[in-house]
MARBA-3410 file (N, C-alpha, C, O; in Angstrom, 1 decimal):
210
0.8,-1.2,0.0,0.0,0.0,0.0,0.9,1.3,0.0,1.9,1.3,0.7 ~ 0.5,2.2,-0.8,1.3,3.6,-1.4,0.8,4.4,0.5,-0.3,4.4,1.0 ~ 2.1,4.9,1.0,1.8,5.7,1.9,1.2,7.1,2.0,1.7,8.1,1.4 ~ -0.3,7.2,3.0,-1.4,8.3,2.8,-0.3,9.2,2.9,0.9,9.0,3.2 ~ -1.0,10.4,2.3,-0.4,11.8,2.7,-1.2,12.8,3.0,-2.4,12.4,3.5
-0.9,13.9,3.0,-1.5,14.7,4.1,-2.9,15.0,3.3,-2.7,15.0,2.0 ~ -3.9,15.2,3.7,-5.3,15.2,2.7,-6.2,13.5,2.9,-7.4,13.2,2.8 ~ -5.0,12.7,3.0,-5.7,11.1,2.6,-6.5,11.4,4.2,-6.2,12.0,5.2 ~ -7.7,10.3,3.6,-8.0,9.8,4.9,-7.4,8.6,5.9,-6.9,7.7,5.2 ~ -7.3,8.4,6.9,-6.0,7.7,7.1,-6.7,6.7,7.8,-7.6,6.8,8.6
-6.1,5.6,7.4,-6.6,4.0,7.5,-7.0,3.3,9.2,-6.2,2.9,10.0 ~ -8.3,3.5,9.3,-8.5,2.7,11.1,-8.2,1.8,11.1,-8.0,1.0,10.2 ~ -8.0,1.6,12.9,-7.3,0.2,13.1,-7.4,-0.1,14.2,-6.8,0.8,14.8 ~ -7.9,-1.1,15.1,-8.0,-2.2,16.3,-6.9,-2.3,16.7,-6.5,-2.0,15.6 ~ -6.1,-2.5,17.2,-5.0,-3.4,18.0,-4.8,-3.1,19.5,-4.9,-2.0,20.0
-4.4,-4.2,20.3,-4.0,-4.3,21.3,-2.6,-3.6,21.6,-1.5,-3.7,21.0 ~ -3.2,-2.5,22.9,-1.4,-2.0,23.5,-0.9,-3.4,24.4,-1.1,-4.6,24.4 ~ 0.0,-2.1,25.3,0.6,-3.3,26.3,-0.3,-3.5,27.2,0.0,-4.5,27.8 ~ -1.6,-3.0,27.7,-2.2,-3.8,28.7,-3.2,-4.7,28.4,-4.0,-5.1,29.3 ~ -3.2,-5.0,26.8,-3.8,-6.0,26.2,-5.2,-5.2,26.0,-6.1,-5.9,25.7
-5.6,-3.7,26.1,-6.8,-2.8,25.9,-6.7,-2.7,24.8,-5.6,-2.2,24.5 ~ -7.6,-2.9,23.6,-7.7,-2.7,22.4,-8.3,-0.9,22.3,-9.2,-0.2,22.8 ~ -6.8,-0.7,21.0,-7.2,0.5,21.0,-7.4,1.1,19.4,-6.8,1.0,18.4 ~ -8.4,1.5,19.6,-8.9,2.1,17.9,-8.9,4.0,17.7,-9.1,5.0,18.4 ~ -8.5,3.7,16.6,-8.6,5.3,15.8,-10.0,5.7,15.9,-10.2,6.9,15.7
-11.0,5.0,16.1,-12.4,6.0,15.8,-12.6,6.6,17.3,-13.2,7.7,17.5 ~ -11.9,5.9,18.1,-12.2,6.4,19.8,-11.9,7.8,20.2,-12.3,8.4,21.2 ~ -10.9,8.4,19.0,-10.1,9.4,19.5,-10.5,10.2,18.4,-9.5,10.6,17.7 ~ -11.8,10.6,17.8,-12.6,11.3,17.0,-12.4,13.1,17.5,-11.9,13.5,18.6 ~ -12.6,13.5,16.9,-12.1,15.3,17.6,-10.9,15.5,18.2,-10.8,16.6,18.9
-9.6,14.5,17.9,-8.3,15.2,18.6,-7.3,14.3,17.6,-7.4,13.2,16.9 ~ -6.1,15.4,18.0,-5.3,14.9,17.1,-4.6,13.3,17.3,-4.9,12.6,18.2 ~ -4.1,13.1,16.6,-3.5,11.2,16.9,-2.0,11.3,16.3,-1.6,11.2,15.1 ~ -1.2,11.6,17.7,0.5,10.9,16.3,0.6,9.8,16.6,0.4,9.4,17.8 ~ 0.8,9.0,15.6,0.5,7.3,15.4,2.3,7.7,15.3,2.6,8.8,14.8
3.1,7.1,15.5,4.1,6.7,15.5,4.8,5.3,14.8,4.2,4.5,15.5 ~ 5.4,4.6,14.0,6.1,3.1,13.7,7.1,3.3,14.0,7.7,4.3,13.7 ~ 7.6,2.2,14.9,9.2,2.1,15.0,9.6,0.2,14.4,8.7,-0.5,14.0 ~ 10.7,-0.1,14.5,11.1,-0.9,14.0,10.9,-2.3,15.0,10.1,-3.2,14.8 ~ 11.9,-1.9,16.3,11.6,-2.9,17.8,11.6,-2.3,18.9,12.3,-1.2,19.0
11.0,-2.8,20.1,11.6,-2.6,21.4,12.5,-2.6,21.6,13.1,-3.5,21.0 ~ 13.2,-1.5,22.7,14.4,-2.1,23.1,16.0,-1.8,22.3,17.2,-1.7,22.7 ~ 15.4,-1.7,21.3,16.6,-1.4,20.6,17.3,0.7,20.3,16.4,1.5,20.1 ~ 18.2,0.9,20.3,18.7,2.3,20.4,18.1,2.8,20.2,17.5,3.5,21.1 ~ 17.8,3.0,18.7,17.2,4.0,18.0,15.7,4.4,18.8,15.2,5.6,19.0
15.1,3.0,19.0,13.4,3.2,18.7,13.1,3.2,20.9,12.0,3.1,21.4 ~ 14.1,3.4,21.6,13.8,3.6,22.8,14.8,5.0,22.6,15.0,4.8,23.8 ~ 15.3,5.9,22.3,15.7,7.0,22.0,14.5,8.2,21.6,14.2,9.4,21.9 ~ 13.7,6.8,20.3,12.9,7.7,20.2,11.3,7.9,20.9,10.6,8.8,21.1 ~ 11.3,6.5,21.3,10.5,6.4,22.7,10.1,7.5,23.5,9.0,8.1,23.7
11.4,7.7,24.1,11.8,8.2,25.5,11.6,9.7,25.3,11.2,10.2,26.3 ~ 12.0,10.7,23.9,12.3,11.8,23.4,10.4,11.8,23.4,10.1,12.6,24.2 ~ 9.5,11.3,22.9,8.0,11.1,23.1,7.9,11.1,24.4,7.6,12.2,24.7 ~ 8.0,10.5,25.3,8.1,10.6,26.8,7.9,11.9,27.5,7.0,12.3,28.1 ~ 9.1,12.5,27.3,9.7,13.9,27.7,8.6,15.1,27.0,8.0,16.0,27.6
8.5,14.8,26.1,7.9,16.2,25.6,6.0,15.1,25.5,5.5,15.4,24.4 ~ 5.4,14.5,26.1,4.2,13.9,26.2,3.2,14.7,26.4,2.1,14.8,25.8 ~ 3.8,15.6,27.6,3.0,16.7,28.6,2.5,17.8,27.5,1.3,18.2,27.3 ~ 3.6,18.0,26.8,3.7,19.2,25.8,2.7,18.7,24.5,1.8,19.5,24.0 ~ 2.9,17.6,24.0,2.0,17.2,23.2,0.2,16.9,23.4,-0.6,17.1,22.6
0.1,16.3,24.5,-1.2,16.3,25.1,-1.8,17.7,25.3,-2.9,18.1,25.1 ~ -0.9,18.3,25.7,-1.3,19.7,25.9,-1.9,21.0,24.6,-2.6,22.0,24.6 ~ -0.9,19.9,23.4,-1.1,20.8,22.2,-2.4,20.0,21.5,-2.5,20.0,20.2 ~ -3.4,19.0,22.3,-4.5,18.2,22.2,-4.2,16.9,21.2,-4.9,16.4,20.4 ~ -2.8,16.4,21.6,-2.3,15.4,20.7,-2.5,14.1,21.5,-2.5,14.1,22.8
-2.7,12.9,20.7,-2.6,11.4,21.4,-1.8,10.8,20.9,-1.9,10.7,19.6 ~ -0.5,10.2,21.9,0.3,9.5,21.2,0.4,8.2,21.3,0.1,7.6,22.3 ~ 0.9,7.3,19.7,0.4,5.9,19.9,1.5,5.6,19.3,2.0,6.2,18.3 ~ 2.2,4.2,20.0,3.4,3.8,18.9,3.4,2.6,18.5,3.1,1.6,19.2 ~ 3.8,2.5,17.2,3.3,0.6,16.9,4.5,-0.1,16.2,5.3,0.3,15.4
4.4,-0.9,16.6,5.5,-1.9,16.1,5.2,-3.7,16.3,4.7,-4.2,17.2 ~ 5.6,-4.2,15.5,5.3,-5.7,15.5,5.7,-6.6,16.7,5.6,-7.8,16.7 ~ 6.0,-6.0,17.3,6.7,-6.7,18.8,5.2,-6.9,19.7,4.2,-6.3,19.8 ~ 5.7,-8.2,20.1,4.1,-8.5,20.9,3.9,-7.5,22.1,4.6,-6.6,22.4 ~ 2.5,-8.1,22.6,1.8,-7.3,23.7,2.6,-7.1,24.7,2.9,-6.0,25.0
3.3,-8.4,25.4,4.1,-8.7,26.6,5.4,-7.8,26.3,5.7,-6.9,27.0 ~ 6.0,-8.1,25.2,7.2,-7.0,24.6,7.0,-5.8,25.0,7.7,-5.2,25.8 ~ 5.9,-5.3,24.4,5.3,-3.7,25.0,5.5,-3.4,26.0,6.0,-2.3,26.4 ~ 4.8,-4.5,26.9,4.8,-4.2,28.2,6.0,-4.2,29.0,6.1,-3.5,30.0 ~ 6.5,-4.5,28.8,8.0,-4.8,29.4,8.9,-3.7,28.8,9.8,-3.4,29.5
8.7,-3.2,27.7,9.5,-1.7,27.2,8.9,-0.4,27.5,9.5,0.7,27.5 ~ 7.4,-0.8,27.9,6.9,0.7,28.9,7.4,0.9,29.8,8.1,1.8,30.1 ~ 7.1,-0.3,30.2,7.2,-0.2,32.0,8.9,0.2,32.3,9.1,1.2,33.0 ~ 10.1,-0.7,31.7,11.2,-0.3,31.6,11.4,1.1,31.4,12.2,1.8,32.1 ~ 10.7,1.7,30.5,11.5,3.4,30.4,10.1,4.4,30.5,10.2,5.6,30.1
9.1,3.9,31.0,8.3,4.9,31.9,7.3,5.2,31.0,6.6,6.3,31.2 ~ 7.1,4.5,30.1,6.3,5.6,28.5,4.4,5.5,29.3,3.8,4.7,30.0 ~ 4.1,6.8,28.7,2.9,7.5,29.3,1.6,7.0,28.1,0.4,7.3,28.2 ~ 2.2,6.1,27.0,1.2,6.5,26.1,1.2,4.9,25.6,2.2,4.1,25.8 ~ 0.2,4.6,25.1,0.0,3.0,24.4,1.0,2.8,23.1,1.2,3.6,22.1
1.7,1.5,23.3,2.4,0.6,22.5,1.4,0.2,21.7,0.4,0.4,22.4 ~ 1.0,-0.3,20.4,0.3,-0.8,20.2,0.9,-2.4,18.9,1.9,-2.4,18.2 ~ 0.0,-3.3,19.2,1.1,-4.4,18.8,0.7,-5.3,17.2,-0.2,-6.1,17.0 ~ 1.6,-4.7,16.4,1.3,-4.9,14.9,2.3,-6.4,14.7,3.3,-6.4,13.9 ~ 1.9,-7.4,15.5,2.8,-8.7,14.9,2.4,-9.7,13.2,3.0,-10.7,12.7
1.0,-8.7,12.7,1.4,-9.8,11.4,1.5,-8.6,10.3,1.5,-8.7,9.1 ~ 1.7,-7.5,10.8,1.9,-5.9,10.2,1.2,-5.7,9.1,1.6,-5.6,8.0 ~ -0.4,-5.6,9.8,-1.4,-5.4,9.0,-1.5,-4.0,9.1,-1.9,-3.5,8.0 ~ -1.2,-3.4,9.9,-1.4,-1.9,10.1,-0.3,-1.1,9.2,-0.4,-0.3,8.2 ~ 0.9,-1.6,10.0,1.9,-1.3,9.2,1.8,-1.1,7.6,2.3,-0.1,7.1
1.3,-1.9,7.0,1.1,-2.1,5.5,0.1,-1.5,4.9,0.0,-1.2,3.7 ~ -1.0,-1.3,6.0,-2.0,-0.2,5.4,-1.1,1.2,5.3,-1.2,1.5,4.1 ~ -0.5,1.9,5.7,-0.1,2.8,6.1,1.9,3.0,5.5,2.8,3.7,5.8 ~ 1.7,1.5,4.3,2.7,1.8,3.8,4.1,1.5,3.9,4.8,1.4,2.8 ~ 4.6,1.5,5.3,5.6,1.5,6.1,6.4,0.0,6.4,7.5,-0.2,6.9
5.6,-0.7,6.0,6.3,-2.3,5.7,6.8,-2.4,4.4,6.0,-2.4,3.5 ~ 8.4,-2.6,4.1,8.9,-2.5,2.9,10.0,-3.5,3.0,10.1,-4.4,3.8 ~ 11.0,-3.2,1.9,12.5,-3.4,2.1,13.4,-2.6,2.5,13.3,-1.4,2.2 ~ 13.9,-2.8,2.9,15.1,-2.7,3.9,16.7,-3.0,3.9,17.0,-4.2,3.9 ~ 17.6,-2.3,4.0,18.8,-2.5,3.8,19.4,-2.1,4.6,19.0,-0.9,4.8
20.6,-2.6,5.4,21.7,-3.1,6.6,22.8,-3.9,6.5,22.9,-5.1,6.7 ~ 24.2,-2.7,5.9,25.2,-3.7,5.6,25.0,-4.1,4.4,25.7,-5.2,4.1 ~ 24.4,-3.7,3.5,24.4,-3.6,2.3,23.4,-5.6,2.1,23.4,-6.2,1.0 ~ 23.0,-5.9,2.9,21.9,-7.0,3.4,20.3,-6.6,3.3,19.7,-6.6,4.4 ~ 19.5,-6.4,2.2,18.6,-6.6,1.9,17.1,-7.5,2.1,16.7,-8.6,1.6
16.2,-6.3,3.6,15.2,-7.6,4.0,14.1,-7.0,4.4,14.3,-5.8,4.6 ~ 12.7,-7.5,4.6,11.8,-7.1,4.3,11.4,-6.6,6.2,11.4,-7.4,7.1 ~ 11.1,-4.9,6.4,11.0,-4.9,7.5,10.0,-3.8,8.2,9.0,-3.8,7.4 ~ 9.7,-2.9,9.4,9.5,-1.8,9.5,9.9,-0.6,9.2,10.9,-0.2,9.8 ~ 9.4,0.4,7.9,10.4,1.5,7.8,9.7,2.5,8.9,8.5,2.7,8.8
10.8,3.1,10.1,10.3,4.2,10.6,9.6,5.1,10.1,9.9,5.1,8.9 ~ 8.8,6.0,10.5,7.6,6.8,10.0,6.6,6.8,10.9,5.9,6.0,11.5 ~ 6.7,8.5,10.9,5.1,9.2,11.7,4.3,9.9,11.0,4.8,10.7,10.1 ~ 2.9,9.8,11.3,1.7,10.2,11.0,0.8,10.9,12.0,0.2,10.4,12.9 ~ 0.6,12.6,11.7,0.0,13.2,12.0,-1.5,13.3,11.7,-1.8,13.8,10.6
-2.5,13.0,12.6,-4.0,12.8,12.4,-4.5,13.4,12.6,-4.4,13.7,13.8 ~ -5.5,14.3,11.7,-6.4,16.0,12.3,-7.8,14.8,13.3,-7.9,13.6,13.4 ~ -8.3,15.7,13.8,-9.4,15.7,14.3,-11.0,14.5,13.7,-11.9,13.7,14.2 ~ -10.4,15.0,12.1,-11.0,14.3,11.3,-11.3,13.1,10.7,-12.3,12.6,10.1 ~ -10.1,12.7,10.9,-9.8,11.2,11.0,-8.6,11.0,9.2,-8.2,10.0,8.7
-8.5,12.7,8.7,-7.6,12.9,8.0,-6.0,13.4,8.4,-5.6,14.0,9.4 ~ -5.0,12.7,7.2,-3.8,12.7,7.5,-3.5,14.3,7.2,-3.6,15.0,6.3 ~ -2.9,14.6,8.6,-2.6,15.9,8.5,-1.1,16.2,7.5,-1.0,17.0,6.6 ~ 0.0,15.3,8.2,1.6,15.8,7.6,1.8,14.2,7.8,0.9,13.6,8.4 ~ 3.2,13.5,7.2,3.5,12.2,7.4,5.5,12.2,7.1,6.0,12.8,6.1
6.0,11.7,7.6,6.7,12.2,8.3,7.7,10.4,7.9,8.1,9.5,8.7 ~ 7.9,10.6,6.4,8.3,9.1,5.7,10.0,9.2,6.0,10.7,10.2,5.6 ~ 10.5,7.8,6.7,11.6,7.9,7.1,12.5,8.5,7.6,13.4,9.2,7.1 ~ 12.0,8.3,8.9,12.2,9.6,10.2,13.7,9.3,10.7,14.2,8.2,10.7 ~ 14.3,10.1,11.0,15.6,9.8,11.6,15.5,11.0,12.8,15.4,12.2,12.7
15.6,10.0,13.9,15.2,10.2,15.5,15.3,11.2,15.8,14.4,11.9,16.3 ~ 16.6,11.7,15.5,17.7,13.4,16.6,16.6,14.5,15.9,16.7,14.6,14.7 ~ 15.7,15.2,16.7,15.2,16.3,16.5,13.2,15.6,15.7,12.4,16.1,14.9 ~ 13.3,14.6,16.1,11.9,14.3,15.4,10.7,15.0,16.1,9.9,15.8,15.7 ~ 10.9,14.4,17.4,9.8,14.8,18.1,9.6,16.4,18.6,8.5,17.0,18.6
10.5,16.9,18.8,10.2,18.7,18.1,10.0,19.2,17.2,10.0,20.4,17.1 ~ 9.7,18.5,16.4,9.2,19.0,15.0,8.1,18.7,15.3,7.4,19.7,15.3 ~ 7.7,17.6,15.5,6.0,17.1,15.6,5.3,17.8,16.6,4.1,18.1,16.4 ~ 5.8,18.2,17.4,5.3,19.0,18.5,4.9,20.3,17.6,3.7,20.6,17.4 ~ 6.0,21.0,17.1,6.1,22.4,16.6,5.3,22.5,15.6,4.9,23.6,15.2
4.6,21.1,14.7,3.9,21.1,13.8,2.1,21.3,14.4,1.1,21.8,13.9 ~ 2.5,20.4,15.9,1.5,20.6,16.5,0.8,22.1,16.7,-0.4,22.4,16.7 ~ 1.7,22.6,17.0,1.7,24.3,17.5,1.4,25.4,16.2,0.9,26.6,16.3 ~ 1.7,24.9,15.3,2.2,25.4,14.4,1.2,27.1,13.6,1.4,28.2,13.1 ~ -0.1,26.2,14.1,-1.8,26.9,13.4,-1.6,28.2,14.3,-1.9,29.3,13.8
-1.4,28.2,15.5,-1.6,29.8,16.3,-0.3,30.7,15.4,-0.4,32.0,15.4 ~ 0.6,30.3,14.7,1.5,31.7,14.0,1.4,31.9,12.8,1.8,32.8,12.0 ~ 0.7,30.2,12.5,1.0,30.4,10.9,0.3,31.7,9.9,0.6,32.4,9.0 ~ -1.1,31.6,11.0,-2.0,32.8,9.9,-1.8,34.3,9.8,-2.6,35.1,9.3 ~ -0.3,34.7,10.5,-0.2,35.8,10.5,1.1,36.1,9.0,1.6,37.1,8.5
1.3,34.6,8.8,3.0,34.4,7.5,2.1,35.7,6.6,2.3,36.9,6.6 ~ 1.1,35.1,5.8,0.8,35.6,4.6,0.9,37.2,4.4,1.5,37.7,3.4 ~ 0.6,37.8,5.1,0.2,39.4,5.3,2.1,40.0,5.1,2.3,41.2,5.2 ~ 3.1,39.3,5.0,4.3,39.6,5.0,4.4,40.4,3.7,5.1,41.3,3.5 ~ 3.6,40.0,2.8,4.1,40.5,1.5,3.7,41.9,0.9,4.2,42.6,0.1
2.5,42.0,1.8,1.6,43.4,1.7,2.6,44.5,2.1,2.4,45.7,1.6 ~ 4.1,44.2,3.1,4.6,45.6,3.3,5.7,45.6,2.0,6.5,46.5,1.9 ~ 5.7,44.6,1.2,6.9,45.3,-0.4,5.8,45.8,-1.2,6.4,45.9,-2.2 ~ 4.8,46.2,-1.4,3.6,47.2,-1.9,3.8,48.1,-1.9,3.2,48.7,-2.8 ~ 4.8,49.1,-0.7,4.7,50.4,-0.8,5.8,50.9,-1.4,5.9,52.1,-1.3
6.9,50.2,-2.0,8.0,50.9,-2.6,7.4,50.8,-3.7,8.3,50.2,-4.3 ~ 6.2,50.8,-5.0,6.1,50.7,-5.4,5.7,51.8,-6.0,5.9,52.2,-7.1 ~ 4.9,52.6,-5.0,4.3,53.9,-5.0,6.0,55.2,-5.3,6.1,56.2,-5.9 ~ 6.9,54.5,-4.4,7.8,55.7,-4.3,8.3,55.1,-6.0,8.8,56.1,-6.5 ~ 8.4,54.2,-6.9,9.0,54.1,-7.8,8.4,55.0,-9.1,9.0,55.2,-10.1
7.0,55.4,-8.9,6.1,56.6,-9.9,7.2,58.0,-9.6,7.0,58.8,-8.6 ~ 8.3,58.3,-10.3,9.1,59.7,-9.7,8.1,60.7,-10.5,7.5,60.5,-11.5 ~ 8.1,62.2,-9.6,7.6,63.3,-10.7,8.5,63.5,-11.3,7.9,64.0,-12.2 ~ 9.8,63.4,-11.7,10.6,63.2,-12.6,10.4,63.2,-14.2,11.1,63.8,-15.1 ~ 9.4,62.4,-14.4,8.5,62.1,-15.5,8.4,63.5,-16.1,9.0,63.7,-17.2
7.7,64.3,-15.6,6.9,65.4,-15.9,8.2,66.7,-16.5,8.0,67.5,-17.4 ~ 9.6,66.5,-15.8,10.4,67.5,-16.0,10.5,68.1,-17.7,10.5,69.3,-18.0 ~ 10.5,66.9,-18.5,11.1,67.4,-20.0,10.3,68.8,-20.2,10.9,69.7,-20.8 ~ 8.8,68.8,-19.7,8.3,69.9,-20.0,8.6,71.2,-20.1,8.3,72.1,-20.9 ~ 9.6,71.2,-18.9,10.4,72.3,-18.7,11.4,73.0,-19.9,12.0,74.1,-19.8
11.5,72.1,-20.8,12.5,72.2,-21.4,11.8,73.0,-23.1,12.5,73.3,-24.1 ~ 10.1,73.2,-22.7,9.6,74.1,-24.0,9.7,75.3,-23.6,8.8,76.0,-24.1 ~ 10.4,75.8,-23.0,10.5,77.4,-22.3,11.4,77.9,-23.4,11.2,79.0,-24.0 ~ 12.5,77.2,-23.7,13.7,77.7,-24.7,13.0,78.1,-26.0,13.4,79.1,-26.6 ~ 12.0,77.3,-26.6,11.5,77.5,-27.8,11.1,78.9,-28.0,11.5,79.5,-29.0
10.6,79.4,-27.2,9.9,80.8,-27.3,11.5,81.9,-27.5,11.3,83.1,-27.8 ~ 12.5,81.5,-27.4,13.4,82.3,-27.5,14.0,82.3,-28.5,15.0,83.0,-28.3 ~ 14.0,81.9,-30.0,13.9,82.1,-30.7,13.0,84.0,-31.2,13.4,84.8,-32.0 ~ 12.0,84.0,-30.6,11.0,85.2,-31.1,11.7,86.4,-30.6,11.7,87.4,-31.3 ~ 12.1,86.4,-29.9,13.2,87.7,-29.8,14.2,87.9,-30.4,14.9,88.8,-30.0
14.8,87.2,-31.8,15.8,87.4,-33.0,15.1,87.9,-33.6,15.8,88.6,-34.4 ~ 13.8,88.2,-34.0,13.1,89.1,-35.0,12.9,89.9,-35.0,12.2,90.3,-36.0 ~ 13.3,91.1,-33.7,13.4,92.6,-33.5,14.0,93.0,-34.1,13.7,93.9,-34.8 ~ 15.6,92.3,-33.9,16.8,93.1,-34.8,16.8,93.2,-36.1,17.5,94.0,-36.7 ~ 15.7,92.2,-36.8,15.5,92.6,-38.4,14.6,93.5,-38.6,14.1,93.7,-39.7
14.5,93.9,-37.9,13.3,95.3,-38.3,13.8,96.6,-37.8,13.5,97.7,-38.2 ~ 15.1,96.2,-36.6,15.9,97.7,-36.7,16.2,97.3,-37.7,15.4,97.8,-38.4 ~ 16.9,96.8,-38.2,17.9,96.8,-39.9,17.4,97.4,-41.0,18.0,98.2,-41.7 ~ 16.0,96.9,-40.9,14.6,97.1,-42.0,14.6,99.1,-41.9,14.7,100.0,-42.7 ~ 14.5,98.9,-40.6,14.2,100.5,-40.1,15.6,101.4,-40.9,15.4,102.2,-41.8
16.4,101.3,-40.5,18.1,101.8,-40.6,18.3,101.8,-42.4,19.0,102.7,-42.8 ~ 17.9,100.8,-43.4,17.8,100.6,-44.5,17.3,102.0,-45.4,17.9,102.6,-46.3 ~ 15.8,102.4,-44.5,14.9,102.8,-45.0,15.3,104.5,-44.7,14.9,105.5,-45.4 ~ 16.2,104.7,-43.6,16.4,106.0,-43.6,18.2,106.4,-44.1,18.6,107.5,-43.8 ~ 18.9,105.7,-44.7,19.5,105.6,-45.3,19.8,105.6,-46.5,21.0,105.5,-46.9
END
């Protein structure tokens, strides 16, 4: 399955966390959802990025987010990698990676130049709506979860971006110069010509009394 993007509607799904509570996307109707994939428990990367979800939880709940993380590692696995590093939020347990593959994220894989079929890391941001907000394809950990937070945040400053362009409008007015208008000035010389035609008429005059 081609991974949703932001606009798609994003694929529901049943599964059990770690306390074996089956948890669904339609439950959490009106608030945001970061669904999270990591690869396994336990291992550097995906308890790094765990844990960096952990820390900033307060901050994300706060910005009306639910966080969910899934990976094919069983229930008991879950449980035992919560409980170990404290996590506030449901594991959820994709062991025949049906979820996974709705959403794209089950592919190939390469390690060591070793080619095999696995979880690719990837997050998904869920509006209210049950639409993909942002999707977040082949995440690399250091600085992820500040981003998602900040994407979280993002709607209170964004609406003020656009109005930026409105203040290069007014050098436009200074680029009209009265300048334009000067050549006019320059039909004043013409009329001076009409004062060489006096002296031919003293001549005329001086001719005539001579």
């Amino acid at each position: 399955m081609p991974m949703p993007q932001a606009g798609d509607k994003a694929p529901g799904f049943s599964l059990p966390d770690q306390s074996g509570a089956t948890v669904s996307l339609s439950q959490f109707k009106g608030r945001h959802v970061v669904l999270y994939f990591y690869p396994k428990d336990a291992t550097p990367g995906c308890t790094t990025e765990a844990c960096d979800f952990r820390d900033e939880h307060s901050a994300l709940v706060k910005a009306g987010a639910v966080v969910l993380g899934v990976s094919p590692d069983s229930v008991a696995s879950h449980q035992k990698f919560a409980t170990k590093q404290g996590l506030p939020f449901s594991l959820l347990a994709d062991p025949e990676h049906a979820l996974a593959d709705a959403y794209g994220v089950w592919g190939e894989k390469s390690l060591y130049g070793r080619k095999f079929m696995g979880l690719i890391r990837a997050t998904f941001l869920i509006g209210p709506e049950g639409k993909v907000v942002r999707a977040w394809p082949k995440v690399k950990v250091a600085g992820h979860v500040a981003e998602v937070l900040a994407t979280l945040q993002q709607p209170s400053g964004a609406a003020a971006a656009p109005k930026a362009p409105a203040a290069k409008q007014a050098p436009a007015a200074v680029t009209k110069p009265a300048a334009v208008k000067a050549p006019a000035a320059k039909k004043a010389p013409a009329k001076a010509p009409a004062a060489k035609k006096a002296p031919a008429k003293a001549a005329a005059r001086k001719g005539t009394r001579a």
